[in-house]
C-alpha positions as CSV (number, residue, x, y, z in Angstrom):
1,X,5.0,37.1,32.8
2,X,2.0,34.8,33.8
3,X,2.0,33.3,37.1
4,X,0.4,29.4,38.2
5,X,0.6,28.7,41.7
6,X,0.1,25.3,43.0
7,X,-0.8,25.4,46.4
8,X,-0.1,21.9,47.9
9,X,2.7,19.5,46.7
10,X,2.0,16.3,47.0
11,X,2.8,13.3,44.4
12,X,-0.7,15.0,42.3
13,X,0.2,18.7,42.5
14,X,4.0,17.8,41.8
15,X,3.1,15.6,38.8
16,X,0.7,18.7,37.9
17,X,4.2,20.9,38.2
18,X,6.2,18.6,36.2
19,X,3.6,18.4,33.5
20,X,3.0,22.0,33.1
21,X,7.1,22.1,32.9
22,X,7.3,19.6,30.4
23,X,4.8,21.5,28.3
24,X,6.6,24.6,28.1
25,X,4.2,27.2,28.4
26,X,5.5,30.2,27.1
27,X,6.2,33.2,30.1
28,X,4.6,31.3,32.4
29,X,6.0,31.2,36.4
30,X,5.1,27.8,38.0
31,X,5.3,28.6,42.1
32,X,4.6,25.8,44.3
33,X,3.5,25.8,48.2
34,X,3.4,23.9,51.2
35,X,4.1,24.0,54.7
36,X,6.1,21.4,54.7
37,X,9.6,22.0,53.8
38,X,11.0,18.6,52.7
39,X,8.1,18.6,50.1
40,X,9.0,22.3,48.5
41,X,12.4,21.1,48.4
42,X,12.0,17.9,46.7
43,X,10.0,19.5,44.2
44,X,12.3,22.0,43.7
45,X,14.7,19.3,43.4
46,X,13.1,17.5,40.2
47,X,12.6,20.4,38.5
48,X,8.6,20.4,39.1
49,X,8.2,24.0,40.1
50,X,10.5,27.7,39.4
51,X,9.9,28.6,42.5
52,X,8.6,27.2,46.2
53,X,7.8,28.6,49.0
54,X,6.0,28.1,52.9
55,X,4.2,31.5,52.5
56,X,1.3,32.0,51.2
57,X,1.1,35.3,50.1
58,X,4.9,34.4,47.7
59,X,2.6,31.7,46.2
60,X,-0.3,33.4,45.4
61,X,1.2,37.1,44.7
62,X,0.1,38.4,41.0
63,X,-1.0,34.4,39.9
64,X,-3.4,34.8,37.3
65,X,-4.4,30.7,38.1
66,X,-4.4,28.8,41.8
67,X,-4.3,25.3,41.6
68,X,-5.6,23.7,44.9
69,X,-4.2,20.0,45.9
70,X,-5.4,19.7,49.1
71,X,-7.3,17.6,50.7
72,X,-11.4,18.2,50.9
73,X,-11.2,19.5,54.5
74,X,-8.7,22.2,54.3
75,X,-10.7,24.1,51.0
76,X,-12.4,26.7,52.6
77,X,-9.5,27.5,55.4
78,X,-7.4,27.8,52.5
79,X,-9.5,29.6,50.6
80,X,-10.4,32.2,53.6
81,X,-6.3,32.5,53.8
82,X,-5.7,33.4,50.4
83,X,-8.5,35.3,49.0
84,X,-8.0,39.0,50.0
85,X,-3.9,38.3,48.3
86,X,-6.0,36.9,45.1
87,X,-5.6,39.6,41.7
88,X,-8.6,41.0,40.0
89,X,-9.6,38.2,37.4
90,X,-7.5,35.2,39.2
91,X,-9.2,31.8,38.8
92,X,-8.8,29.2,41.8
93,X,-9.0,25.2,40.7
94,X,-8.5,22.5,42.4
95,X,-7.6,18.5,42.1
96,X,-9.1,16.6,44.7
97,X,-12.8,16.0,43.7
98,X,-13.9,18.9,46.0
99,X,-17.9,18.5,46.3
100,X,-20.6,21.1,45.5
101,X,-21.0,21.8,49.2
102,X,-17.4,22.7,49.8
103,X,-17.5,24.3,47.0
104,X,-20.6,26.8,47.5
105,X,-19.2,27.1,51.0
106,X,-15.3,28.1,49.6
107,X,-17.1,30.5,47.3
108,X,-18.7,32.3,50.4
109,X,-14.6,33.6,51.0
110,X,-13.7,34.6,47.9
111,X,-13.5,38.1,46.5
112,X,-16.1,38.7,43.9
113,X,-13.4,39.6,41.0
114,X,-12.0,36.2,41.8
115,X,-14.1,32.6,39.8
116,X,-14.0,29.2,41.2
117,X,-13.9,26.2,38.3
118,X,-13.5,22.8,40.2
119,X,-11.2,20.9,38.6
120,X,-10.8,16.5,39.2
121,X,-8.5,14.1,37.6
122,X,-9.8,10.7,37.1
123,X,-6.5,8.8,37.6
124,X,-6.5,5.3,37.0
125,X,-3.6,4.7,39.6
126,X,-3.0,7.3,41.8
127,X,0.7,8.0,43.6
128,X,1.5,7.2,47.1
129,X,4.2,9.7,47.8
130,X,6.6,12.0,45.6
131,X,8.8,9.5,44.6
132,X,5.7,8.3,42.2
133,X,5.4,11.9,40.9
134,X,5.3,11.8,36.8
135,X,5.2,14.5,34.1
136,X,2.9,11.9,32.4
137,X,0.6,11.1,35.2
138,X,-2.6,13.2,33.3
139,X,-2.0,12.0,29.9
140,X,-5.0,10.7,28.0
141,X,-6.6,10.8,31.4
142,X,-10.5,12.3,31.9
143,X,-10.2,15.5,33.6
144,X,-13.2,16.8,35.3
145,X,-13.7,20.4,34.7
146,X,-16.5,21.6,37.1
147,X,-17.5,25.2,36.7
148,X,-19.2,27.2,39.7
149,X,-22.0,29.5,38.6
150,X,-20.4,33.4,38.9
151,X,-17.6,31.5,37.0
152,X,-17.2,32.9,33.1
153,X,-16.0,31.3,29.8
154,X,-13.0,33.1,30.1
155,X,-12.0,31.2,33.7
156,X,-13.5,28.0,32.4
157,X,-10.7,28.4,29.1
158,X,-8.2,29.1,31.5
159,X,-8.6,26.3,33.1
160,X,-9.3,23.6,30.3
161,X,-6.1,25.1,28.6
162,X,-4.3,24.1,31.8
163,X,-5.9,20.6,31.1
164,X,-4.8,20.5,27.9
165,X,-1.7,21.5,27.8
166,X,-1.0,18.3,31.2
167,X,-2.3,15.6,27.7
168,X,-5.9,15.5,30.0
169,X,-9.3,15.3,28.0
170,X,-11.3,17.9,29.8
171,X,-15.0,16.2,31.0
172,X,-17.6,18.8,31.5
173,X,-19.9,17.8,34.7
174,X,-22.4,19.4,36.9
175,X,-21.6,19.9,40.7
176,X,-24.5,17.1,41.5
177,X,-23.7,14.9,38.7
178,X,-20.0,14.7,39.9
179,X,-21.5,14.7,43.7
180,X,-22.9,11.6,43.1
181,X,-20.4,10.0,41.3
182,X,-17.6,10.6,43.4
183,X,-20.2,8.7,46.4
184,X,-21.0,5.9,44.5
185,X,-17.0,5.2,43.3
186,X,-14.6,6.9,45.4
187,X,-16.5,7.0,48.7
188,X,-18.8,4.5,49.3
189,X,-16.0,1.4,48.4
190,X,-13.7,2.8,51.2
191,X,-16.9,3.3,53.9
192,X,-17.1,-0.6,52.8
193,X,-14.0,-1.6,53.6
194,X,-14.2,0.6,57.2
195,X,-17.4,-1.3,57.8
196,X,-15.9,-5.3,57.0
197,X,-12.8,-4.0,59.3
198,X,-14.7,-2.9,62.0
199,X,-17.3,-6.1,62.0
200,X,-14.5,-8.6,61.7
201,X,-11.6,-6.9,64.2
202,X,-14.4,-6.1,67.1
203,X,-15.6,-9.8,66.7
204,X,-14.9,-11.9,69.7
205,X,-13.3,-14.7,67.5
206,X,-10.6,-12.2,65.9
207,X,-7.8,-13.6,67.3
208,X,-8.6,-17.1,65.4
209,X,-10.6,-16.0,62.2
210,X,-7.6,-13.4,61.7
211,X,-5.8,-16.8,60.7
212,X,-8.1,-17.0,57.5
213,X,-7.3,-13.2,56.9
214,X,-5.5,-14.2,53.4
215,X,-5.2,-11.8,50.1
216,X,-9.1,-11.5,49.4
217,X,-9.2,-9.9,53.1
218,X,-6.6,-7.9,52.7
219,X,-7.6,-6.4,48.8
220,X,-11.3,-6.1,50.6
221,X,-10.3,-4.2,53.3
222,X,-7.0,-1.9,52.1
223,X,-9.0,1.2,51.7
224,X,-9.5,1.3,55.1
225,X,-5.8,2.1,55.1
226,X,-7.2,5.8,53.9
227,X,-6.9,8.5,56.6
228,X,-9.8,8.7,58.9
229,X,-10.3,12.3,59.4
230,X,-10.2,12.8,55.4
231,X,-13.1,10.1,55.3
232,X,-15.0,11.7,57.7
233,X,-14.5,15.2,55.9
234,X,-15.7,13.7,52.1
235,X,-18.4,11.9,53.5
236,X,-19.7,14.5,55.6
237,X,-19.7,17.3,52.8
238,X,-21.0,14.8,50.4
239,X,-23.8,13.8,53.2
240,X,-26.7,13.6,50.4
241,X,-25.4,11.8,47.7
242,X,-23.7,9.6,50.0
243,X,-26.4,8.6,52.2
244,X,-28.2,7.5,48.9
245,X,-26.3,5.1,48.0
246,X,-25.6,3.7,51.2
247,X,-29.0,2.5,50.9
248,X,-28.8,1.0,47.7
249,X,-26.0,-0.8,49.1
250,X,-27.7,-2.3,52.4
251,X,-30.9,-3.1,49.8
252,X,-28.8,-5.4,47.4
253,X,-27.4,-6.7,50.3
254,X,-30.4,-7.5,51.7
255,X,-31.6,-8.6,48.5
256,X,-29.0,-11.6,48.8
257,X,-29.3,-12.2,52.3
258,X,-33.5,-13.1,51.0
259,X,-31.9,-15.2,48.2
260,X,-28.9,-17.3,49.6
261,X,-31.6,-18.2,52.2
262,X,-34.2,-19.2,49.6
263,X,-33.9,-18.7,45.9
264,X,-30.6,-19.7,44.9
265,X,-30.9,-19.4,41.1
266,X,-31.8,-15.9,41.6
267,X,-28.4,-15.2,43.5
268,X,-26.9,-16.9,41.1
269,X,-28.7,-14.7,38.0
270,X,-27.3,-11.3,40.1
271,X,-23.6,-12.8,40.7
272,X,-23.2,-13.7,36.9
273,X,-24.2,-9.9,36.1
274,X,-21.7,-8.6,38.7
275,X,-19.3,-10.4,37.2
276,X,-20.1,-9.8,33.6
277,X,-20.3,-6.0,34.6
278,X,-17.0,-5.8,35.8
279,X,-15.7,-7.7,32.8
280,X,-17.5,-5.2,30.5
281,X,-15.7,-2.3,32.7
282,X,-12.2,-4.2,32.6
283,X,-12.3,-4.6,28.9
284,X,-13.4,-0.9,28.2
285,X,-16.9,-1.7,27.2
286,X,-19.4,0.6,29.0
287,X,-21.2,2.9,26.2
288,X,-25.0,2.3,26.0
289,X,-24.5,0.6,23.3
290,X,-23.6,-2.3,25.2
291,X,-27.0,-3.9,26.2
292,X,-27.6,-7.8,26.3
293,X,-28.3,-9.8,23.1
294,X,-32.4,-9.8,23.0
295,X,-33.4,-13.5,22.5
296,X,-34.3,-14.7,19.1
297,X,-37.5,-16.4,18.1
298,X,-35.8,-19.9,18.0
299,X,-34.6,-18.9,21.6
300,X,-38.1,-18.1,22.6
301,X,-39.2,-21.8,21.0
302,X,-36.4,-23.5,22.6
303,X,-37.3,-22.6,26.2
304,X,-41.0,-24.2,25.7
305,X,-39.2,-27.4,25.3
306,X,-36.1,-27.0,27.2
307,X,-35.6,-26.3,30.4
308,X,-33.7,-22.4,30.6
309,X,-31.0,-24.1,32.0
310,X,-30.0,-27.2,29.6
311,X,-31.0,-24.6,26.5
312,X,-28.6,-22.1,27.9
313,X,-25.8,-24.9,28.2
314,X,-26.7,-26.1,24.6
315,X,-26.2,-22.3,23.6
316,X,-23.0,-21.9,25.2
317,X,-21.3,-25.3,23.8
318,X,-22.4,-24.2,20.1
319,X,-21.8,-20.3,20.3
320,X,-18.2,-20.8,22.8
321,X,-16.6,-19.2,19.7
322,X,-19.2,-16.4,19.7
323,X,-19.0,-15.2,23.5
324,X,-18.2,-11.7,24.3
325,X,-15.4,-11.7,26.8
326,X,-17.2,-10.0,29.2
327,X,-19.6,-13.1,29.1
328,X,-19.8,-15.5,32.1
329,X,-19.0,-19.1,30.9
330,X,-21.4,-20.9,32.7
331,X,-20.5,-24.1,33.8
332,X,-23.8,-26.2,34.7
């Protein structure tokens, strides 16, 4: 009989459990771990795992695959644990968008016999605690399948058939392509929201402004709700990719400080194409296909005599019917 461990149960590697259950993998042994006891037994409870366990060595004893839901910190301690218990030709995966760093560091503990393919589920909504945990949670979702360099096609099937069988679409990356992904969308938003908590809470008129503190405060700032120490550990072994687009970041924003203090119409141009963007993402539209309408030689000829402003108010009142949704209605 074939063997899955799933070393971590929280709400992802329980919804993993119950996913694998519901597909009915022929001979297969799902064994869950963790050290915390109320967590093995709930998912023993709701029929996400065979067997669980607080031991290691049960979990990971003759498993042919080792699914990792840990968070980014606690990798390579795991990792140093585990791997002299590990089989000859066991594969180790993992959910939590574990970077290249970690990664090449992990791989530094692992027998030889033994591959590493990184594994990250793009979940649209994540769960908050077990009681969110859903056999369904990976269907149709993107699953990042992230193969490490001594790993071979026959760990990389292993794990895309585990992919599969959850209803995922495995999505094939590079460690630095998912590096800087994961900075520019995962981490960089909540090292945003640490930064407008910190600037508005240590300001001398807290007590007062916290007054004004209404839902657009609280929707910016909620991801500063995310543990500390796990911040510190992602950004930290994502350093690199991070750090780059922090500056992007503090140059747009500096772009806008330059134009709310003089060039207003130029603010206004970059607003309407954040907006627009996010419409674009909202409504599913972001192949490369989707570039802006070039102007047409009547456009060109109307701007000599127009100004750009009342031709593109002329433009929107006869093509309203033609807008894309993800088009700003400008209101001049």
């Amino acid at each position: 009989m074939d063997k899955i461990a799933i070393l971590g149960l929280g709400p992802i590697g329980t919804s993993l459990g119950m996913a694998l259950k519901k597909a009915n993998i022929q001979n297969t042994e799902i064994v869950g771990f963790d050290r915390n006891r109320r967590a093995v037994s709930e998912a023993s409870k709701i029929d996400a795992i065979d067997h669980g366990t607080r031991v290691y060595s049960q979990a990971v004893d003759g498993a042919q695959l080792i699914v990792l839901d840990l968070p980014g910190n606690e990798i390579v301690d795991t990792i140093k644990s585990i791997g002299p218990m590990l089989k000859t030709g066991s594969v180790i995966t993992d959910t939590r968008a574990t970077t290249s760093n970690t990664l090449v560091t992990a791989m530094d503990h692992l027998p030889t016999r033994t591959s590493f393919v990184g594994g990250h589920p793009l979940l649209k909504t994540s769960p908050n605690d077990l009681s969110q945990a859903s056999d369904s949670l990976f269907e149709d979702v993107d699953y990042c399948v992230i193969p490490s360099k001594s790993a071979g096609n026959q760990a990389v099937s292993i794990v895309v058939g585990m992919v599969e069988s959850v209803g995922a679409k495995p999505f094939f990356l590079d460690p630095a392509e998912h590096d800087g992904y994961v900075a520019a969308i995962m981490t960089l938003p909540a090292l945003m929201s640490y930064a407008l908590t910190n600037i508005t809470t240590s300001s001398v008129s807290w007590r007062d402004m916290s007054r004004f503190s209404s839902w657009e405060y609280d929707s910016a700032t909620r991801l500063a709700a995310k543990d500390p120490q796990a911040l510190v550990a992602d950004s930290i072994s994502n350093k690199d990719a991070l750090i780059h687009w922090i500056d992007k970041i503090i140059g747009e924003l500096h772009s806008y400080r330059s134009d709310i203090d003089s060039d207003v119409e130029h603010l206004e141009t970059d607003f309407i194409r954040a907006w627009e963007n996010r419409a674009k993402w909202v409504a599913g539209s972001t192949s490369e296909d989707d570039k802006p309408d070039l102007p047409s030689a009547r456009d060109t000829m109307a701007s000599w005599v127009f100004s750009n402003r009342l031709w593109d108010r002329q433009k929107q009142i006869t093509n309203a019917n033609r807008r894309k949704p993800w088009q700003y209605p400008n209101k001049d």
